[in-house]
N, C-alpha and C positions, 0 to 999 in steps of 0.2 A: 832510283839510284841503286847503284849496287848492293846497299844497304839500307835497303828500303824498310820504313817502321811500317810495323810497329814489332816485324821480328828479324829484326839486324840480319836478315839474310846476304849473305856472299857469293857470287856464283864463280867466284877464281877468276873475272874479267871484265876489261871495260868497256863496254861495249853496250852503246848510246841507244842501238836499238830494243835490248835487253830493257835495258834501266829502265825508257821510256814506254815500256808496255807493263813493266812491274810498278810504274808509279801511277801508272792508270790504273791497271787490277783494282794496288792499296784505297787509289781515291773512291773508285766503285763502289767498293765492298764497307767501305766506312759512309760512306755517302746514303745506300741502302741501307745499311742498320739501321742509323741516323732514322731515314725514314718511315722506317717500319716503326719503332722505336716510340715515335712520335703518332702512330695512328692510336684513336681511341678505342677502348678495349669493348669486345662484346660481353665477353668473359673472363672472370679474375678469380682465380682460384687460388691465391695468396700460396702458402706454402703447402707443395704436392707430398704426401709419405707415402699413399697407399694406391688401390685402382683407381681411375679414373675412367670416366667417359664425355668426349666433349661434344655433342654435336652444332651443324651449322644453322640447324633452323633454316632453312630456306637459304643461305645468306651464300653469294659465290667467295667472299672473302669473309673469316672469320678471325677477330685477333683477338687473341689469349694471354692473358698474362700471369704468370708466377713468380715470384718471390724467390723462392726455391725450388730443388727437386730433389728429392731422400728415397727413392725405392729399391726395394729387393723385392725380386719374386711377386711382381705386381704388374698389373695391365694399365696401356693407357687408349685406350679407341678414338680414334678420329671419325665421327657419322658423318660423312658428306651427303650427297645425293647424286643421286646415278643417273649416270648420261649429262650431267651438268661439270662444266669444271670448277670446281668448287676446291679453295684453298683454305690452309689455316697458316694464320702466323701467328708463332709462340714465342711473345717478348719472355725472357729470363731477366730480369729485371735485378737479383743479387742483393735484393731488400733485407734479406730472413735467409743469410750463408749456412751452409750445412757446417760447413766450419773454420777456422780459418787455417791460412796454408804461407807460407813462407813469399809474400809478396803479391799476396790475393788473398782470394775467398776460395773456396770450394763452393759453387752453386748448385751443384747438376752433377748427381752421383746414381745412377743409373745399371744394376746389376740384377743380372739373373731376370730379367724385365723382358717386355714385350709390347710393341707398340703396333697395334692392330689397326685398320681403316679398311673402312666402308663407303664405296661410291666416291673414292679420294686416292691417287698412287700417291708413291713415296716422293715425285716432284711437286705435290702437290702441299707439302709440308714444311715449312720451315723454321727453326729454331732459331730465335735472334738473341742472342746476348749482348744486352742495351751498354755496358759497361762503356765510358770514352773515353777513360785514364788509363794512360799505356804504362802508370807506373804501380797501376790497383789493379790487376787481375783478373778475370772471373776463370776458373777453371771449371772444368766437365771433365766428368770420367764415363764412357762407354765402357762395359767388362763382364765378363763373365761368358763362358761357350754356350750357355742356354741363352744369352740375350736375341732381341730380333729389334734391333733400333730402324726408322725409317726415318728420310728427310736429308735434308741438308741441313747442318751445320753453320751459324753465319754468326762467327766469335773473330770482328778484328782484333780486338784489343782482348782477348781470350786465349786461356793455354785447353786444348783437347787433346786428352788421354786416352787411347784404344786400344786395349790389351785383351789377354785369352781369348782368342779370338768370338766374337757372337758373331750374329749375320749385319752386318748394316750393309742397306741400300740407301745410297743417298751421296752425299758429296760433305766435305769439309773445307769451309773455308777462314783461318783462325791465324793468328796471331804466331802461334807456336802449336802444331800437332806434333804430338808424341807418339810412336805406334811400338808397340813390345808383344814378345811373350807371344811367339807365335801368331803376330796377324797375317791376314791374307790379303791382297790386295786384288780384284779381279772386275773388267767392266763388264757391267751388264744396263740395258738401255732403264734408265730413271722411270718410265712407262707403264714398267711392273707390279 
């Protein structure tokens, strides 16, 4: 619909073929989180503050789960293994909020950071924000011009915040994105 949830979007018109591919998008993308959301974790790294390193051990799909995520000036590596397509999906789960925020949480505060991978691109990444209450929030902040964030983004019922500009490859797909303060918007092929 023209004001399709879970972010009251309006596009100034009615128009049945619009609505009808934005309510598919919505179900899609709630449908996968859903999903992912529900797979069993490999790894559970409860609440992230400092480096990390996750690797897949062998595994073509690896799912990760945290709580939170509090960093500045910190690494996270993704070890896949080369020549193999080896994925990670990172449930944010909103257990352990960084803080709370005016209609949500803050879970995923992300600055001055850097998210490295080995034997794994940036499509090979995903960040799922498990949240399903479109009236409880999870938010994410991407920030700072030293960040290098990679992945997609996959926050239906999530606010993403992307300011001063850093580097992210990747895609967002969220609830409500925010982008300020000089970002940059540019394609380049996910593959990198």
């Amino acid at each position: 619909a023209k004001n399709f949830a879970p972010a009251n979007i309006y596009l100034g018109a009615d128009d049945p073929a619009v609505d009808g591919t934005l309510d598919a998008a919505n179900a899609d993308a709630l449908a996968v989180s859903a999903c992912f959301a529900g797979l069993a974790p490999d790894v559970d790294l409860g609440e992230v503050t400092g480096d990390v390193v996750i690797p897949s051990d062998g595994r073509t799909v690896t799912v990760v789960n945290i709580d939170s995520l509090d960093i500045k000036d910190a690494t996270i590596t993704f070890q896949g293994v080369s020549g193999q397509q080896t994925r990670f999906i990172v449930n944010v789960t909103g257990n352990s909020p960084v803080e709370p925020l005016d209609g949500g949480y803050l879970d995923f505060d992300f600055a001055n950071s850097e998210v490295v991978v080995e034997g794994v691109g940036a499509r090979g990444i995903v960040w799922n924000f498990t949240n399903t209450d479109a009236d409880d929030l999870q938010y994410a902040k991407i920030y700072k011009k030293e960040s290098v964030f990679l992945g997609t983004v996959l926050a239906p019922y999530g606010n993403v915040e992307y300011h001063n500009p850093g580097s992210f490859l990747g895609a967002i797909v969220a609830g409500e994105v925010n982008l300020h303060s000089d970002f940059n918007l540019e394609h380049r092929s996910l593959n990198a």
